[in-house]
PDB file of N, CA, C and O in Angstrom:
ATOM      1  N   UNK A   1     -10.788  17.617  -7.196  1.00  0.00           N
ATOM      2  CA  UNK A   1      -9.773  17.343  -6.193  1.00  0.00           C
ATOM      3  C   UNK A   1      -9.600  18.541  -5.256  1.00  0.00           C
ATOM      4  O   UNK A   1      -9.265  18.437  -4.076  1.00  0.00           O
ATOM      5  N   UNK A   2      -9.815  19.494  -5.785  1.00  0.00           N
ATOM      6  CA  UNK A   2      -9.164  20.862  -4.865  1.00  0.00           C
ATOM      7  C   UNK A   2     -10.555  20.963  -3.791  1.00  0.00           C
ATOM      8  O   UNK A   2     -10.383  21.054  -2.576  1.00  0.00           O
ATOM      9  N   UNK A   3     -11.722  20.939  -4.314  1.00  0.00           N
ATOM     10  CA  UNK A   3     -13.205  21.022  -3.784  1.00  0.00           C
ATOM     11  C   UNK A   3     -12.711  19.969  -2.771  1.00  0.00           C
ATOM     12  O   UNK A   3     -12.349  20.459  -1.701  1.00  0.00           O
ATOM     13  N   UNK A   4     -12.638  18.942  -2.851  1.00  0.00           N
ATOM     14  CA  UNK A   4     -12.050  18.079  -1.637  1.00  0.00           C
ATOM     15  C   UNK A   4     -11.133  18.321  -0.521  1.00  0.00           C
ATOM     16  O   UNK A   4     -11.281  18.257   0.700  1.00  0.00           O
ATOM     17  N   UNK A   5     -10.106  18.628  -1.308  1.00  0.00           N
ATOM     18  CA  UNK A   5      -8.843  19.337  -0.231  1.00  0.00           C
ATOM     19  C   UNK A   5      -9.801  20.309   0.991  1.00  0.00           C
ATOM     20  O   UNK A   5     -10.008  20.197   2.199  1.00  0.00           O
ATOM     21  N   UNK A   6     -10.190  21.214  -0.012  1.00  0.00           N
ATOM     22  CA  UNK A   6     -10.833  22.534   0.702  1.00  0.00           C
ATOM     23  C   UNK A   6     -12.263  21.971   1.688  1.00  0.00           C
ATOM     24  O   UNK A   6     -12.741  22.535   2.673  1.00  0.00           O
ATOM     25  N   UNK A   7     -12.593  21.027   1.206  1.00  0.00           N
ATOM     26  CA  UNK A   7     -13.949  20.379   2.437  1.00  0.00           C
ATOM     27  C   UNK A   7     -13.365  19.657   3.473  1.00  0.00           C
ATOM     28  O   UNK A   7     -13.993  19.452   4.511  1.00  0.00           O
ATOM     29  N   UNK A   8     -12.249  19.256   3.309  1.00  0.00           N
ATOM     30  CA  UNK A   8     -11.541  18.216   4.596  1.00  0.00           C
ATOM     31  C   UNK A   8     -10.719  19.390   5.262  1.00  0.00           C
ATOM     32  O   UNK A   8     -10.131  19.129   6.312  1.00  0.00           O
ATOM     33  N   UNK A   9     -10.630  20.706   4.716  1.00  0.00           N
ATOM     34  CA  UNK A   9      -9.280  21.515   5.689  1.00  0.00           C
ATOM     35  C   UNK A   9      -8.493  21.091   5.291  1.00  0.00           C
ATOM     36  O   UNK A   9      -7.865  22.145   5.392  1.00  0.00           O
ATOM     37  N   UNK A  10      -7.689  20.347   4.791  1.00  0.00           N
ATOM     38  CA  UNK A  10      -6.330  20.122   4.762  1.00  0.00           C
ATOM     39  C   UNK A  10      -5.749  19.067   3.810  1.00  0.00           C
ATOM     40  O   UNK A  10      -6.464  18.279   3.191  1.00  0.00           O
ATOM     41  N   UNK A  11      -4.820  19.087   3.755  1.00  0.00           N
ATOM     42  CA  UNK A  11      -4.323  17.684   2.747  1.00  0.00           C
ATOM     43  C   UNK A  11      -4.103  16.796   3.839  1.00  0.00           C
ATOM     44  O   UNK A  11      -4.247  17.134   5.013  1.00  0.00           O
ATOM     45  N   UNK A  12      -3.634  15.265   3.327  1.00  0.00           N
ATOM     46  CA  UNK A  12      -3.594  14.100   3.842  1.00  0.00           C
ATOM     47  C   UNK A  12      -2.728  13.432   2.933  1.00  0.00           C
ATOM     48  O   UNK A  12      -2.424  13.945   1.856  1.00  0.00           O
ATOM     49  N   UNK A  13      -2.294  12.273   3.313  1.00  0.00           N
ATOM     50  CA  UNK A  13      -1.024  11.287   2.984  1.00  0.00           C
ATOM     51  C   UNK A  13      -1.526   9.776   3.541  1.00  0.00           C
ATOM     52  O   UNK A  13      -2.270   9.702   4.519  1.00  0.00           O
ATOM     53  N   UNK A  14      -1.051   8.583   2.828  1.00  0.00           N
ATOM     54  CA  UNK A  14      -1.111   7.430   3.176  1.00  0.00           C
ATOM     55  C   UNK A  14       0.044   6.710   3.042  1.00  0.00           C
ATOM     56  O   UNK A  14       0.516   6.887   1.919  1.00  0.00           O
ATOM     57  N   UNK A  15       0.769   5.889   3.796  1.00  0.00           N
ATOM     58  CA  UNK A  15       2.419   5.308   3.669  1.00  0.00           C
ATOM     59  C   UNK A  15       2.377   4.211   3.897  1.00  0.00           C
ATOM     60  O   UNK A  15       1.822   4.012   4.978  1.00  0.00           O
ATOM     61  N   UNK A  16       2.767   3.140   3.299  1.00  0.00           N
ATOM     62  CA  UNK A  16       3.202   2.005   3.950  1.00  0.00           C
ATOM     63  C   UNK A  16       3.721   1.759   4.905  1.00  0.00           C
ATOM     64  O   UNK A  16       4.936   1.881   4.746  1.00  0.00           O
ATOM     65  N   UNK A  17       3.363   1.339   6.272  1.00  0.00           N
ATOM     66  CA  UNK A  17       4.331   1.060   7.456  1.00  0.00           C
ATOM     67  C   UNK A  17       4.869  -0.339   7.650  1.00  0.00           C
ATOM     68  O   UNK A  17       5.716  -0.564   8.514  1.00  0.00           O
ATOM     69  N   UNK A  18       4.453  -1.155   6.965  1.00  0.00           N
ATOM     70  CA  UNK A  18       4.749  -2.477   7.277  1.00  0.00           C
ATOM     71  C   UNK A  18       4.455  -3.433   6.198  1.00  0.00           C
ATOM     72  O   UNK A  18       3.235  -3.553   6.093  1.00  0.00           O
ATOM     73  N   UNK A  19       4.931  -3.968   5.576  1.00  0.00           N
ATOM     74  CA  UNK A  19       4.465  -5.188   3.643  1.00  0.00           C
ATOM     75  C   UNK A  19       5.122  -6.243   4.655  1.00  0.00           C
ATOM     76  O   UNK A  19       6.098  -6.077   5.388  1.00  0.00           O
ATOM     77  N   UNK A  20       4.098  -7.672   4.446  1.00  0.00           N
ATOM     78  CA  UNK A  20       4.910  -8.471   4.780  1.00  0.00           C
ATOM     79  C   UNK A  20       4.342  -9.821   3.169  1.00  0.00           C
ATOM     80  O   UNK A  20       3.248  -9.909   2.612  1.00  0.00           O
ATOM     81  N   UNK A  21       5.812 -10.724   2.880  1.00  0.00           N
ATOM     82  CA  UNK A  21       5.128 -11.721   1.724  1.00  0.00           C
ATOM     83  C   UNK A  21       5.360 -12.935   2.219  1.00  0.00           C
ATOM     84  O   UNK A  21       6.370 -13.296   2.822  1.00  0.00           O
ATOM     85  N   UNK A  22       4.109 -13.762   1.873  1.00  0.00           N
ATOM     86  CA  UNK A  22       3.731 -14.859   2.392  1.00  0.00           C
ATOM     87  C   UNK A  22       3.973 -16.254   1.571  1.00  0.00           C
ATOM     88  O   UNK A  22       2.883 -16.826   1.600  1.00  0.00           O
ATOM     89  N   UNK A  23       4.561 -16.756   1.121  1.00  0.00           N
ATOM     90  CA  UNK A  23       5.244 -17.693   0.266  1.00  0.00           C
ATOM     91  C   UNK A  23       3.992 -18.657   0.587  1.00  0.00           C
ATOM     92  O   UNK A  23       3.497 -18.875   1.692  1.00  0.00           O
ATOM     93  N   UNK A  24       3.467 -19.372  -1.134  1.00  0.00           N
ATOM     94  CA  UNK A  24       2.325 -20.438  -1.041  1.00  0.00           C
ATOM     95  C   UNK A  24       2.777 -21.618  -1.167  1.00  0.00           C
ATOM     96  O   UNK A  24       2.625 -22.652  -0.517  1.00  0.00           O
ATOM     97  N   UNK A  25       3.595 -21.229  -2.462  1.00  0.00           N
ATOM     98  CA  UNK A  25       4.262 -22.153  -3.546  1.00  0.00           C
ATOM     99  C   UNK A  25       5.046 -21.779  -4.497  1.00  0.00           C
ATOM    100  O   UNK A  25       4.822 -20.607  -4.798  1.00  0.00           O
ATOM    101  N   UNK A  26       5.980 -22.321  -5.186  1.00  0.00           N
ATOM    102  CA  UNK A  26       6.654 -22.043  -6.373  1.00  0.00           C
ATOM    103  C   UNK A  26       6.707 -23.135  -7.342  1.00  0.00           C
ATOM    104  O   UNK A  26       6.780 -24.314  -6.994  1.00  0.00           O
ATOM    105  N   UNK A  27       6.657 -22.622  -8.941  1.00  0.00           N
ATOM    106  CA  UNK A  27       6.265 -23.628  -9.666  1.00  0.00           C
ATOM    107  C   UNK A  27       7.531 -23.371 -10.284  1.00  0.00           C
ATOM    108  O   UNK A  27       7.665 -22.150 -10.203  1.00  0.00           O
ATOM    109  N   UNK A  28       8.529 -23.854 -10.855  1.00  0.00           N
ATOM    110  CA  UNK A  28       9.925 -23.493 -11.600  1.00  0.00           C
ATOM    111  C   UNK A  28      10.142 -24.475 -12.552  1.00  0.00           C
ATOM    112  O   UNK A  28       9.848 -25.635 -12.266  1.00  0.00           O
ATOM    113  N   UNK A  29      10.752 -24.121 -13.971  1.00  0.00           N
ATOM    114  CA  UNK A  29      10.867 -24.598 -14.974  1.00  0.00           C
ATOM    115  C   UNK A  29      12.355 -23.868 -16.084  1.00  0.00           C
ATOM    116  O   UNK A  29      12.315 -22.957 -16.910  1.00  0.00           O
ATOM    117  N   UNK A  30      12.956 -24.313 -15.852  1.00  0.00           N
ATOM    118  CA  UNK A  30      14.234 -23.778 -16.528  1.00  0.00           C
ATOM    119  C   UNK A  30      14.489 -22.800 -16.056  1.00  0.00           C
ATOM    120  O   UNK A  30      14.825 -22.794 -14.872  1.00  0.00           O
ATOM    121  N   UNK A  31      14.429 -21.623 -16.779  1.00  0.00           N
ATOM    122  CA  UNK A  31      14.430 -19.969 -16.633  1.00  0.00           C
ATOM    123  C   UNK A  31      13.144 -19.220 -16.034  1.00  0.00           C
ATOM    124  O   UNK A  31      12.915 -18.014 -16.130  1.00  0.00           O
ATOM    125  N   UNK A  32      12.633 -19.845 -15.620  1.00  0.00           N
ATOM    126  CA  UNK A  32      11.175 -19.125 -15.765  1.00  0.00           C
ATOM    127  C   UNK A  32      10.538 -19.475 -13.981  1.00  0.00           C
ATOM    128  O   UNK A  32      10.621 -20.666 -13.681  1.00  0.00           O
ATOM    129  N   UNK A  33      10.050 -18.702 -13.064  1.00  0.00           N
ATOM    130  CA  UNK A  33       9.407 -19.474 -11.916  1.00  0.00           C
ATOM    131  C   UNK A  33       8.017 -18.801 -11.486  1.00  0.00           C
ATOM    132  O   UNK A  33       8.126 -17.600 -11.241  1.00  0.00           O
ATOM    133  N   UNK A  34       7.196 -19.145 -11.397  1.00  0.00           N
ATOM    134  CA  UNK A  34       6.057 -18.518 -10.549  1.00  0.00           C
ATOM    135  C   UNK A  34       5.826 -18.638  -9.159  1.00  0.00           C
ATOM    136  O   UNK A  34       5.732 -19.714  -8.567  1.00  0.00           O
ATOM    137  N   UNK A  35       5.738 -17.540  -8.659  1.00  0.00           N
ATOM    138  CA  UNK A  35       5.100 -17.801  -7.199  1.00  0.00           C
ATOM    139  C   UNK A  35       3.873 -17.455  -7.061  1.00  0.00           C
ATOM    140  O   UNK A  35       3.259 -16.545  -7.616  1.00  0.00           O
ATOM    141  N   UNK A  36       3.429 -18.444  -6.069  1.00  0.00           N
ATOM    142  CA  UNK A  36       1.927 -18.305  -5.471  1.00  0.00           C
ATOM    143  C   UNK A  36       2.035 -17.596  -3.884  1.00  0.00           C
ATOM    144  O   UNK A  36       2.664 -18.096  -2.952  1.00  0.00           O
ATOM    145  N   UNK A  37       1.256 -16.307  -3.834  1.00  0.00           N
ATOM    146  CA  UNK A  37       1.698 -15.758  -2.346  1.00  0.00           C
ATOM    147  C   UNK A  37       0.576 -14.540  -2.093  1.00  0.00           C
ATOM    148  O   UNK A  37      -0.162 -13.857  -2.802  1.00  0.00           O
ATOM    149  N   UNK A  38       0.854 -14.656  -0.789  1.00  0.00           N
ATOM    150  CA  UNK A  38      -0.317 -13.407  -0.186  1.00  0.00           C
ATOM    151  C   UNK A  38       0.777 -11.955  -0.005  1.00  0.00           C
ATOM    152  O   UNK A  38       1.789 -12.284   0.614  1.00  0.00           O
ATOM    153  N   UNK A  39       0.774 -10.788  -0.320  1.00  0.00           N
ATOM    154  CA  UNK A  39       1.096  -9.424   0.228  1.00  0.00           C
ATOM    155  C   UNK A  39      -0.061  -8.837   1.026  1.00  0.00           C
ATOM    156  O   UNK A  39      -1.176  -8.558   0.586  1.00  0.00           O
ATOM    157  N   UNK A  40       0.514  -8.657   2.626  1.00  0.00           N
ATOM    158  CA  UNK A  40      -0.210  -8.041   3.715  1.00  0.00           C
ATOM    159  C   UNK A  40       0.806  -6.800   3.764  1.00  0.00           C
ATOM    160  O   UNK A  40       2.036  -6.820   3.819  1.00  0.00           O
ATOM    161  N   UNK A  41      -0.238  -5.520   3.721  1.00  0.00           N
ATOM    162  CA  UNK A  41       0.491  -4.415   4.524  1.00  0.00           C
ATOM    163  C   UNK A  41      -0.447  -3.895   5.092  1.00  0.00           C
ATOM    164  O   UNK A  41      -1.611  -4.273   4.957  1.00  0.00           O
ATOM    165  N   UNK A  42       0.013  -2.725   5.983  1.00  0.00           N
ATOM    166  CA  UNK A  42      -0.415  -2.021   6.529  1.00  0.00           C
ATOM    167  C   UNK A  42      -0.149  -0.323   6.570  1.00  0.00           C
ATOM    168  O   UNK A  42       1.026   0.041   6.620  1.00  0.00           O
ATOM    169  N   UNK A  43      -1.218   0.707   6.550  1.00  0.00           N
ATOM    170  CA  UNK A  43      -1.509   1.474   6.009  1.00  0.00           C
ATOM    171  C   UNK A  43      -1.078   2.457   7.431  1.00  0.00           C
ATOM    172  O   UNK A  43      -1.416   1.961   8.506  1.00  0.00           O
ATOM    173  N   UNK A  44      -0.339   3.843   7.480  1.00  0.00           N
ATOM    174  CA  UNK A  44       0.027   4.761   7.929  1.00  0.00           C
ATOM    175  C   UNK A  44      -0.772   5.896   7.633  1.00  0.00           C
ATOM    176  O   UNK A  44      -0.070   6.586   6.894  1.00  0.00           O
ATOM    177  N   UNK A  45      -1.841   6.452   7.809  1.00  0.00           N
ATOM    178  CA  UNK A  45      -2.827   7.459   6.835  1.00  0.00           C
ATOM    179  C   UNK A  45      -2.927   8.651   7.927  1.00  0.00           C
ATOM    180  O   UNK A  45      -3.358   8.359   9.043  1.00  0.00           O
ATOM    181  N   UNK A  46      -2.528  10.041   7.635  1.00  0.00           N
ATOM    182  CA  UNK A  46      -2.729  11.115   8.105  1.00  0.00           C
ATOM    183  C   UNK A  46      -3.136  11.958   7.171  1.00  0.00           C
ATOM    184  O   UNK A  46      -3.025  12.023   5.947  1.00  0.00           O
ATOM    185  N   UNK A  47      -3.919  12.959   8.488  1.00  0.00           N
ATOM    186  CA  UNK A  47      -4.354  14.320   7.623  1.00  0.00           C
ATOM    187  C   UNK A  47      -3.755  15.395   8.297  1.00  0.00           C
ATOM    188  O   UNK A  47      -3.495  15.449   9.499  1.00  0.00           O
ATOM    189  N   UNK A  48      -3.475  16.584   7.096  1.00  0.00           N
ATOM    190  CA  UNK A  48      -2.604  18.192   8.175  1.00  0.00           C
ATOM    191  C   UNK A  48      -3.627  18.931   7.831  1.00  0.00           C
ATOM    192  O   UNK A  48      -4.188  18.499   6.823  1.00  0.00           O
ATOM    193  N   UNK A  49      -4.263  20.244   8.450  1.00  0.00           N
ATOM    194  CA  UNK A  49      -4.870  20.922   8.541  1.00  0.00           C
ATOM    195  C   UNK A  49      -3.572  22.331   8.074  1.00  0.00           C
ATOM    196  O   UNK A  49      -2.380  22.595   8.233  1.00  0.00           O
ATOM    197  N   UNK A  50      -4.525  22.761   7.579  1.00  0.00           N
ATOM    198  CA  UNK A  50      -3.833  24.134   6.885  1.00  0.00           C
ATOM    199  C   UNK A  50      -4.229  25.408   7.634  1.00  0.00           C
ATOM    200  O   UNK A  50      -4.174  26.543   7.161  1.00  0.00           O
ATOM    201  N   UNK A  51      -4.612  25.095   8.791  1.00  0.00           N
ATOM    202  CA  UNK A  51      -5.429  26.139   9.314  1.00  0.00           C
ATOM    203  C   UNK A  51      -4.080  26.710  11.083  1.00  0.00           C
ATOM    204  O   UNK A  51      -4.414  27.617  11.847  1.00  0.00           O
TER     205      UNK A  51
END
């Protein structure tokens, strides 16, 4: 990991900027429910230079 840090210059970070959930279906039974669904996000990714 550090051999990495030190070949890119710098550290880096990735954030969620945006999750959105996509409802398919729901199956429900007393206490109990399942959903069927898509999670879309989208990725925020920077790098800082230490230099």
């Amino acid at each position: 990991m550090r051999r990495q840090r030190a070949a890119l210059g710098g550290e880096g970070y990735a954030a969620i900027k945006h999750m959105a959930f996509h409802q398919a279906r729901v199956f429900a039974s007393g206490e109990h429910a399942v959903f069927e669904a898509t999670l879309d996000w989208m990725l925020n990714c920077r790098m800082e230079s230490r230099r």
